[in-house]
N, C-alpha and C positions, 0 to 999 in steps of 0.2 A: 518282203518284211520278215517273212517267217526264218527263211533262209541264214538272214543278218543277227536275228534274234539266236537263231544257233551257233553261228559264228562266232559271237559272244560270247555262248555260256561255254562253250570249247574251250577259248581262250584264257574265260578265267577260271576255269577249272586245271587248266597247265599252269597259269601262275598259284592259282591256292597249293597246287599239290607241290609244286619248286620249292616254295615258301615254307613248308611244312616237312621238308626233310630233317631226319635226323639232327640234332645241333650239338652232339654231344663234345667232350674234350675231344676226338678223335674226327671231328669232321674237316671235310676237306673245305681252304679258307676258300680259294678262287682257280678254280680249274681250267679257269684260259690263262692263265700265269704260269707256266710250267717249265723253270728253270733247268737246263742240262747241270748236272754235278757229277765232279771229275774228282774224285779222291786218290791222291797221290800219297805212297807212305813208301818210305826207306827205311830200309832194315841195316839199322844199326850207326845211326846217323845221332850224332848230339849235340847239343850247342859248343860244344867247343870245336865244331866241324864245319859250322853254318856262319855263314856271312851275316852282319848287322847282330851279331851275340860279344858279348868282352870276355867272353869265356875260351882259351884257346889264342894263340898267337900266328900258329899256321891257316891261311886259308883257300878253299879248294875256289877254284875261278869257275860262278856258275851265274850268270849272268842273266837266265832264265828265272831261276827262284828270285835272285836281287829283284828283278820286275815285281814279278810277285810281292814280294814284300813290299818295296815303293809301292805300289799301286795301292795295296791293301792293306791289311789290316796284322798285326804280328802280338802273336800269345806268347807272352814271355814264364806264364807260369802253370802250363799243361804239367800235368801230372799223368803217366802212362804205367806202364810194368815193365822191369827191368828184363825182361827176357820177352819175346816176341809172341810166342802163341796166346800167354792172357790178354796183350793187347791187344789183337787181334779180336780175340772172342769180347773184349768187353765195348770195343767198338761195335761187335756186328749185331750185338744181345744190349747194349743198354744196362749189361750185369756185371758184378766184381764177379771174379776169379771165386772168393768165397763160395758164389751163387751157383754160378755152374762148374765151378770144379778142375776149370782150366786156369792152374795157380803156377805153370813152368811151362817151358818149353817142350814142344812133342807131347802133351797133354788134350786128349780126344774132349771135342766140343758133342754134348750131347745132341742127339738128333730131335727131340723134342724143344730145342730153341727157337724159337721166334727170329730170325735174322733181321734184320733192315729192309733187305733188297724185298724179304717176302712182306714183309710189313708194309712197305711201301704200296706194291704190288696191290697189297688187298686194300690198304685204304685210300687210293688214287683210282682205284677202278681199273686196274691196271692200265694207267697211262703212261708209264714209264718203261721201257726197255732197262733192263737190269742185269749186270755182271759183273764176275770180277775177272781181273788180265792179273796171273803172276802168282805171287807167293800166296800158299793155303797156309798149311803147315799146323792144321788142327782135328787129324785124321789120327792123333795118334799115330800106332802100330796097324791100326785096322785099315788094309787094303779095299777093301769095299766099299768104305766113302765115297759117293761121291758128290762132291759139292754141291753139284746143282739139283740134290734132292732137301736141299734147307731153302727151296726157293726161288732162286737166282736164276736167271731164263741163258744165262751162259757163263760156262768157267774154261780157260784157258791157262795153264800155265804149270808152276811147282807144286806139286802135292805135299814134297819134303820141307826139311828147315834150312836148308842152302843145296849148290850144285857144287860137286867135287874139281869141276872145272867150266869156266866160263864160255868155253867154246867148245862144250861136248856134255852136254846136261840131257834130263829124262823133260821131253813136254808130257802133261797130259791133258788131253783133249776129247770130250764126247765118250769118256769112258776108258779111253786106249793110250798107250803110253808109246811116246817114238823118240828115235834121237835127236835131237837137232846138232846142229856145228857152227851156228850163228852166233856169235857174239848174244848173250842172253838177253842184255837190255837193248839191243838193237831188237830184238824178235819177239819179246817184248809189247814190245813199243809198235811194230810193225801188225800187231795182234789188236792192239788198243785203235789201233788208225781204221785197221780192216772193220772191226766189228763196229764201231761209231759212224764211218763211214756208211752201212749198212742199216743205221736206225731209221723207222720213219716218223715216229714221235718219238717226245722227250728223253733223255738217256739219264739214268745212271751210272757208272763206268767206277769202281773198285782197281784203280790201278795199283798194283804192289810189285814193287819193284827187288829183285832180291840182293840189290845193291843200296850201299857198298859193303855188304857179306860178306868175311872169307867166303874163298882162298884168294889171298891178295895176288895181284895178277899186272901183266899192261895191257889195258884198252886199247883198239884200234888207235894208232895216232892222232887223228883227225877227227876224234873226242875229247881229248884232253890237253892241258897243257902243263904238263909236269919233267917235258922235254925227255928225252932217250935215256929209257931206264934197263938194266938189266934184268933177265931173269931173276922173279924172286927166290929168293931161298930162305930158312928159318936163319937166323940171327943177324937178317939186315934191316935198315932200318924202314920196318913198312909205313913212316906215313907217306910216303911220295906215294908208291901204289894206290894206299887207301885212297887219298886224294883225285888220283887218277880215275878210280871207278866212279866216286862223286858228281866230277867233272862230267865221265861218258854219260851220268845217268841224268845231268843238268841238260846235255846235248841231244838226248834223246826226248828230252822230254820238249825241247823245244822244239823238234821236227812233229813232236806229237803238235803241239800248239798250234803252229803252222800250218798244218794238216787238216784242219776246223776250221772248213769256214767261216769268215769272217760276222757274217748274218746271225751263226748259229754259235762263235766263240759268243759275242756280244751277250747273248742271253745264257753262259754258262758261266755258274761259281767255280773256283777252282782251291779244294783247301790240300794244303801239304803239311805233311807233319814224320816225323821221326817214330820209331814203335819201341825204339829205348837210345839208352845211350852208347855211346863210342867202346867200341871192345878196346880192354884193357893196352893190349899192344900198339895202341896209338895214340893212348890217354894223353889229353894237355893238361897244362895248371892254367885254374888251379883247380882241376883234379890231378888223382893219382889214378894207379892200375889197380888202387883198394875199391875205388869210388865210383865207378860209373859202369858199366852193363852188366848186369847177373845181382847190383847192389839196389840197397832201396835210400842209397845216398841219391844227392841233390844231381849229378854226374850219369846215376843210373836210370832215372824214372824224369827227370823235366827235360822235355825236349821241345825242341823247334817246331812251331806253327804258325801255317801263314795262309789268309782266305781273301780270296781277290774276285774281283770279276762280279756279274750280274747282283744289282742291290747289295751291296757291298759299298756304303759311301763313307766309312771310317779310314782312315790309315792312322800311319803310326805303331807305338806299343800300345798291347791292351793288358794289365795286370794281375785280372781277375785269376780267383783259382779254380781251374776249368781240371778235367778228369776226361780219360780217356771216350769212360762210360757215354758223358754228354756229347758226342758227335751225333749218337744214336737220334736223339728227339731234335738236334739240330739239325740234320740232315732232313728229319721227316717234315721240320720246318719248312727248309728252302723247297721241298716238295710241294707244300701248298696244305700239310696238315698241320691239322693247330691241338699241340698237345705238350703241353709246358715239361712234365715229367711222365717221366715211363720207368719201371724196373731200379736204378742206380742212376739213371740219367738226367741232367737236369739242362734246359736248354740256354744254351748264351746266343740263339740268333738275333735276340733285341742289341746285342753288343754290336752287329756288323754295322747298325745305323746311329745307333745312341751309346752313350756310356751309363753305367748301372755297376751294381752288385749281384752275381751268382748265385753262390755262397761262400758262407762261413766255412766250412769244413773240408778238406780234400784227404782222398784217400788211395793208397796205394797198398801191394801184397805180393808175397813170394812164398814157394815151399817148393824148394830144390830137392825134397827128401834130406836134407840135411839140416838145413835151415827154414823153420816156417817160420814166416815174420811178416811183420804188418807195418804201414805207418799211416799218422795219422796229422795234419797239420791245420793251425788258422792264420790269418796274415802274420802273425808272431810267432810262434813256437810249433816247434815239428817235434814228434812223441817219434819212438821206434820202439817196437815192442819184440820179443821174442819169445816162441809157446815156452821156451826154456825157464821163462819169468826174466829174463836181462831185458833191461829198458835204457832206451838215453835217452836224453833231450836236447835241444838247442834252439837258440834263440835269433831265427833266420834274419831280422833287421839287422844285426849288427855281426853278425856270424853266415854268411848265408853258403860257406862252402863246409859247415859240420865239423869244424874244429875245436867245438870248445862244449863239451859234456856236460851240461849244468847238474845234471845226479852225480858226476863226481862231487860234485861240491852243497853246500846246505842251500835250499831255494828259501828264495826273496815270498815275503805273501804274495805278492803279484805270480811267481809264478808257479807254487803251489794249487793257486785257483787255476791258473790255465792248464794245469797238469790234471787236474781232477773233471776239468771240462772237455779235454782232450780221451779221459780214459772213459769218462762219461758218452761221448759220443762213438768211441768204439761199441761201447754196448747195443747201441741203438745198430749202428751197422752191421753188426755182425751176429744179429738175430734170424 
């Protein structure tokens, strides 16, 4: 009797104490639910390059994302940074460019950030296997970064902001840098296979692809289908090439897929997204080569994304206005932590089951040293601002490619109010 009497108070002494955990916004919701997440981002990829967009008349045959997008769920109105390294940081921080300072390309991510991977790490109890495969490209100038001291339990890949050639680039790996000859998305890819194959609980895998990058080039044949191209040279016309690496990196990515057990794909999300838009020299309409990468036009900054797989029951378009920032507290979502916003980031994982509102305001930013400039949008009017004091405006319902300046002209009340509510909320953000 005495015995049973203890067994009991044991017992519920395990459950008062369970019960009694922490519950703050940061707690973890259900830790036997622990989703693989595979983030896939292409460098320099934009809706006029993406299948199921009307943007663009050329398109690249990539039959893997098509899935993807059928299956799931498709953001038709992400907002990124027009040049790759802020997107990058504002993805891995949950922070604008403003905040930490990485506002261009080759701009040093400070070491003092919070990443994701490590965030995850500490508030999953580290249940999760964490890395990223590919493009860094936020080391700045300072050789001494090394990636995997922001957290990440392994880094594989570009240190730099592209490889001068596809099939003779710098890996760096555990510290040390070596050559490869691989076709880069093939090895890549063969990197992302090795190291998942390798996890023994849940993963999350940062794949960044450094394609479709210059230097435009031809992929192994038997990645593409853009039929027998010549050596490129400068004054031809690169979108066949471009297309071609698109293509390799749709084909890579599906041997990645394939690669996943089918047990362990089942239980993983898989979100893809672009980290800006199409470089100029392959611009569609209706862009131009004024309007899309290095621009805080509509060409430069809204790119393709697409989230499929494990609790994921939406498809379709989704419209909301989503920001680079918010993968951050959406990712720590599909993780199992419950924390609506964090730093700049606000989460849309209620999107992947329901339909809802975001928010109101989305924001993007540049400073090329030439240009610091900001914008700022709500489902109607997009502001652009420049430190110079030049502003435009327009009115994306009926305007949605930036051709018609409403500061040239005297505003309507209507959108005077939206212009003061637009400059009004820069303030708020940029405090």
């Amino acid at each position: 009797m005495n015995i049973r009497l203890i067994l009991y108070f044991i017992l519920f002494t395990i459950l008062i104490l369970s019960c009694s955990k922490d519950n703050n916004e940061n707690s973890i919701i259900d830790n036997s639910s622990t989703p693989n997440i595979l983030l896939v981002i292409a460098d320099d990829m934009g809706k006029d390059a993406t299948s199921g967009f009307s943007e663009g008349s050329i398109k690249p045959n990539t039959p893997n994302l098509n899935n993807l997008k059928d299956t799931g769920l498709t953001f038709s109105n992400l907002w990124v940074n027009p040049t790759c390294s802020p997107t990058r940081a504002s993805l891995l921080t949950g922070s604008y460019g403003y905040h930490t300072g990485v506002r261009w390309a080759g701009d040093e991510l400070p070491a003092s950030e919070n990443i994701i991977h490590n965030y995850i790490s500490k508030e999953t109890n580290n249940a999760y296997g964490t890395a990223i495969v590919g493009k860094w490209h936020l080391s700045g100038n300072n050789p001494n970064i090394n990636p995997e001291s922001f957290g990440m339990d392994y880094f594989a890949g570009i240190a730099a902001g592209k490889v001068s050639d596809y099939y003779n680039w710098k890996l760096s790996e555990d510290g040390y840098s070596s050559t490869q000859t691989e076709y880069v998305t093939e090895h890549l890819t063969d990197l992302a296979i090795d190291w998942i194959g390798n996890q023994e609980k849940p993963w999350f895998l940062w794949l960044a692809y450094n394609a479709p990058h210059t230097p435009f080039h031809i992929p192994p044949s038997n990645m593409h289908a853009q039929g027998i191209l010549p050596a490129y040279s400068t004054g031809m016309d690169a979108k066949p090439y471009y297309m071609a690496a698109v293509e390799a990196m749709d084909f890579q990515l599906g041997r990645l897929i394939d690669a996943i057990p089918a047990s362990e794909l089942e239980n993983t999300v898989i979100i893809f997204l672009g980290d800006n838009g199409t470089p100029n020299q392959v611009a569609q309409y209706p862009y131009s080569n004024q309007t899309v990468k290095g621009t805080l036009y509509q060409g430069g900054i809204n790119t393709p994304m697409f989230i499929s797989g494990n609790g994921v029951t939406r498809t379709g378009i989704d419209d909301n206005l989503i920001c680079g920032t918010d993968l951050f507290t959406t990712i720590a979502n599909i993780a199992g932590i419950e924390v609506e916003e964090i730093n700049d980031s606000k989460s849309f994982f209620p999107l992947l089951t329901s339909s809802g509102t975001i928010r109101d305001f989305q924001y993007s930013e540049m400073d090329d040293k030439t240009n610091d400039m900001w914008t700022i949008r709500n489902n109607t009017f997009k502001l652009l601002v420049n430190a110079n004091g030049n502003k435009s405006m327009y009115d994306l319902s009926v305007d949605k490619y930036e051709e018609n300046d409403l500061l040239l002209g005297t505003l309507s009340s209507l959108q005077q109010i939206a212009k003061a509510e637009l400059e009004n909320e820069l303030i708020e953000i940029r405090q």
